[in-house]
N, C-alpha and C positions, 0 to 999 in steps of 0.2 A: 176429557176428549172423547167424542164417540170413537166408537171401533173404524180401523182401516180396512177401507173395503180396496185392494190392488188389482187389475185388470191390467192382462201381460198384453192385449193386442188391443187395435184402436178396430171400437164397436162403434156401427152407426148412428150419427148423430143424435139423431132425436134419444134414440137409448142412455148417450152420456152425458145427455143435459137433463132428463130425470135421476140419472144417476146422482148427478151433481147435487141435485134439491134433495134427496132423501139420503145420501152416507157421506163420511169424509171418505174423498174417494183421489185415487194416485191412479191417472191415467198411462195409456201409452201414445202419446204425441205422435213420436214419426212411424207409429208399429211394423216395427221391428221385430224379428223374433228374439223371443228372449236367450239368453244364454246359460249356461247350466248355473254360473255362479250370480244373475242376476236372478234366477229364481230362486237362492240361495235368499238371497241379500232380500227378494219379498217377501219369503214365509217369514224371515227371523222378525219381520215388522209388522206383518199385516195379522189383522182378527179375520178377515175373510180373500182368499185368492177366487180370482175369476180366468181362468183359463181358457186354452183351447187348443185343438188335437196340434198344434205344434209344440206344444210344451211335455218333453218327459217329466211329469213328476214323479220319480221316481225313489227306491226307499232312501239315498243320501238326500233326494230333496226335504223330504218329510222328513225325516228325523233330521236337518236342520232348524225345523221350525220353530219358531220364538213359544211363547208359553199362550199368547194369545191366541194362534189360531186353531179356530174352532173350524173352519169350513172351508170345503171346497169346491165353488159354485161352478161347473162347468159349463162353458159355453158352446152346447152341442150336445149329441145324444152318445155318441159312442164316451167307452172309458178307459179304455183301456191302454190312454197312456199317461195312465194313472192307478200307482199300487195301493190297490184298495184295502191290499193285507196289512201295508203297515197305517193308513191312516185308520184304519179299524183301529189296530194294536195302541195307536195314540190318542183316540176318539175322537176325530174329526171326522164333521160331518162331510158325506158328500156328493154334490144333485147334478142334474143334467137339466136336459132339455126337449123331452122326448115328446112326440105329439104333435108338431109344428111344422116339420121338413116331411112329412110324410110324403104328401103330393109330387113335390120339386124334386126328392128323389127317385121316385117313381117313375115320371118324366123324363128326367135324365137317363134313366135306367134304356126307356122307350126311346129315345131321342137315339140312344147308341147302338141299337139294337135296330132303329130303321135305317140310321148310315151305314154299319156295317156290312147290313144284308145286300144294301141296294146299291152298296159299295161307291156313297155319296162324295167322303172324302178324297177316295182318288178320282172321281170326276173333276175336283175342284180344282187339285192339285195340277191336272192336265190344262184346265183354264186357266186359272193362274201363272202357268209356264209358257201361253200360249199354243201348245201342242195339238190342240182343237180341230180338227183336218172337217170336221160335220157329222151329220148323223151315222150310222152307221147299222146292218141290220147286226151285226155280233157284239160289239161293241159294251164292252162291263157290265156283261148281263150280269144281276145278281140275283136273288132267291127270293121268291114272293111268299111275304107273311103268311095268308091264311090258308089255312090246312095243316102249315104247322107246328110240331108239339114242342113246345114250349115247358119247360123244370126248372121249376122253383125251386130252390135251395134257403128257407128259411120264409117261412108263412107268417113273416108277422104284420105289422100296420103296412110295410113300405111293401114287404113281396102280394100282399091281398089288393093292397092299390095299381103294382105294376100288373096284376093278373087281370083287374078290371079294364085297364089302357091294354091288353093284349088281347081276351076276349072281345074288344070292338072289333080288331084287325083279323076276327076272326079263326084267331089261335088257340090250339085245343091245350086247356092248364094241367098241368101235374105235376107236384110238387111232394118235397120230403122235409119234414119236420119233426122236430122231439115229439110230437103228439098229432094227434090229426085237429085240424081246426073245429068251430061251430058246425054241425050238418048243416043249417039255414044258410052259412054263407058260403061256405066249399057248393051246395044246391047252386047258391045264384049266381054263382063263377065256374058252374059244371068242373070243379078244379076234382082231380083223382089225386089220391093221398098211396102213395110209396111208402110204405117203410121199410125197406131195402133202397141205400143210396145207390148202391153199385149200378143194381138191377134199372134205374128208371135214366139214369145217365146212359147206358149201352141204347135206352129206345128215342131218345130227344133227340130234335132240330138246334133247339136253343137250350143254353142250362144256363140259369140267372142266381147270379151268386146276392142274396138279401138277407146273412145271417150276420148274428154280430160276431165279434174276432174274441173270442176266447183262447181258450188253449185249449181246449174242446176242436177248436174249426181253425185251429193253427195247420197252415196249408192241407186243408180240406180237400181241395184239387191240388191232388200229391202228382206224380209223375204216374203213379199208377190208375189213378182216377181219369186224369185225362187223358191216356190211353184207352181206356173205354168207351171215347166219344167216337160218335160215327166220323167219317173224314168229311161230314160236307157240313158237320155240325158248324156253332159257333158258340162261343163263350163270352157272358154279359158279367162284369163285375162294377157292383156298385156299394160294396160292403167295407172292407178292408183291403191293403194291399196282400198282408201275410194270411190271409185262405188261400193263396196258389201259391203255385210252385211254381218262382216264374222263372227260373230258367227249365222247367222243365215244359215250358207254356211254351217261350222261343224260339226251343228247339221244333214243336210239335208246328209251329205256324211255320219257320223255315224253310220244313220237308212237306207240308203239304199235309201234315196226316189231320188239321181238323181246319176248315175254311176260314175261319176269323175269331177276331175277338174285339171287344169294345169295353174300353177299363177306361174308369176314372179316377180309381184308387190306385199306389202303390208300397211295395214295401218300405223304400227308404225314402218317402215323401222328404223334403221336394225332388230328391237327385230321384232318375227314373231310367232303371235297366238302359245301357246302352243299345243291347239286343231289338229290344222294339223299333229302336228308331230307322230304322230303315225298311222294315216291312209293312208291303203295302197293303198286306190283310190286316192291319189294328186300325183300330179309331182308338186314338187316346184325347183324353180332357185331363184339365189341372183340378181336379178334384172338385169337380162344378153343384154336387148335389145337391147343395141348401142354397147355392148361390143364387136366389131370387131376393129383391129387395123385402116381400112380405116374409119368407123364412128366416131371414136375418134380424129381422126386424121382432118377430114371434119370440124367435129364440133370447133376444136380450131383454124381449116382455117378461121370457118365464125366467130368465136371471133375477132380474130385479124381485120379482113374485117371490122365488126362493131365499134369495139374502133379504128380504124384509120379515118375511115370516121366521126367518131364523133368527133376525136380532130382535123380533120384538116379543120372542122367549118361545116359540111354537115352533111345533114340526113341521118342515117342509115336504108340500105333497111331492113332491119328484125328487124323493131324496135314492140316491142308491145303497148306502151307507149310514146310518146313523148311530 
């Protein structure tokens, strides 16, 4: 029998019909999310899981795993809802997806950061309810892009590409990251490099949260960090939900003390802080970031790239773990 390749959620077509031609493969039909003991019940069968950020695999998952599985082919870039300490400790292997979504996040990122400002979603909301009386000269002014400054919080492929869609709009870049970027490309995005997070948060317009979720950047925007935003600021997350603090985020949009925010991430994906839902300075999305058909599409290209180059006894380039 070859190896069981198992896929917890249902991936777009054309992906699971080359799936099909190249492993013995257990789909997910009605994709559903899985449940902690149906993830149970995959490791102890499968030579390779293919996952994705709804699935905790976590150390009961992994240390249930049968003797076959070698890999854990993630579908998507982030990992970390998946413990990498113990599938080290057991020696599976385990890859992502990274390279693909870059653009479509970046987008999204841009996308929430122009409704927020321009305070698009409660125009719509007013139409929608019919409340629409006409133009109006006061009428939901919001805050115009260019001029400015705009903080990166993590310079990597996604925050270097939202830097590029924000310097069209004419927005000055500055960012903070473990290291400062290339000089040639920080040069051709005029981006200024902080390294003092504190210090570059007190002087932004916008702070764009584009770091991955570590325990490093476990509520990175503490209650004390977003306190240091200006009050006319606004807050872009397109990272993880657990880099803020979000009740402490709640509160600060409530009272006024920072102007908006625009998340498409949350902590306890799907259920999403009751708090927000009534305030009219958020733009929230259901976690939209990769959601174009080519990034989906990309993403289960470099699935299949990984669990092929892994069964056919070679290292996978996008492993995180091996």
């Amino acid at each position: 029998m070859k190896p069981l390749v198992i896929v917890t959620r249902k991936l777009p077509d054309q992906v699971e019909e080359r799936m099909k031609t190249l492993f013995n493969i257990k789909l997910n039909e009605d994709d559903h999310a899985f449940s902690k003991e149906e993830l149970i019940d995959a490791v102890s069968q499968a030579s390779v899981l293919v996952p994705t950020v709804t699935d905790k695999i976590d150390r009961d998952v992994i240390n249930a795993a049968g003797p076959d599985l070698k890999m854990i082919a993630n579908f998507g870039v982030g990992v970390n809802h998946i413990d990498l300490v113990t599938a080290r400790n057991r020696m599976i292997t385990v890859t992502n997806t990274p390279g693909v979504l870059t653009d479509d996040t970046a987008d999204m990122a841009m996308g929430l950061m122009l409704s927020i400002m321009r305070r698009m979603s409660e125009g719509e909301r007013i139409l929608r309810a019919g409340n629409w009386d006409g133009w109006a000269p006061t009428q939901l002014r919001g805050a115009r892009l260019s001029g400015k400054k705009l903080g990166i919080i993590g310079m990597g492929r996604i925050g270097q590409a939202f830097a590029m869609r924000a310097k069209a709009f004419g927005m000055e870049i500055h960012y903070h990251n473990r290291n400062p970027i290339e000089e040639v490309i920080a040069n051709n995005l005029d981006a200024t490099f902080w390294d003092g997070l504190d210090h570059m948060i007190m002087k932004m317009d916008v702070v764009s949260l584009n770091c991955p979720y570590t325990e490093e950047t476990h509520q990175l925007m503490s209650e004390h960090r977003l306190g240091l935003m200006q009050k006319h600021a606004y807050l872009i997350n397109t990272a993880r939900g657990e880099v803020i603090d979000e009740e402490a985020l709640i509160t600060m949009l409530t009272n006024g003390d920072i102007a908006g925010a625009g998340l498409d991430v949350y902590v306890d994906e799907p259920k999403v802080n009751k708090g927000f839902m009534t305030l009219e300075n958020v733009v929230m999305a259901p976690h939209l970031g990769s959601a174009t058909m080519e990034a989906r599409q990309a993403m289960g290209e470099k699935v299949i790239i990984n669990v092929k180059t892994f069964l056919d006894g070679h290292s996978p380039r996008d492993r995180v773990i091996s």
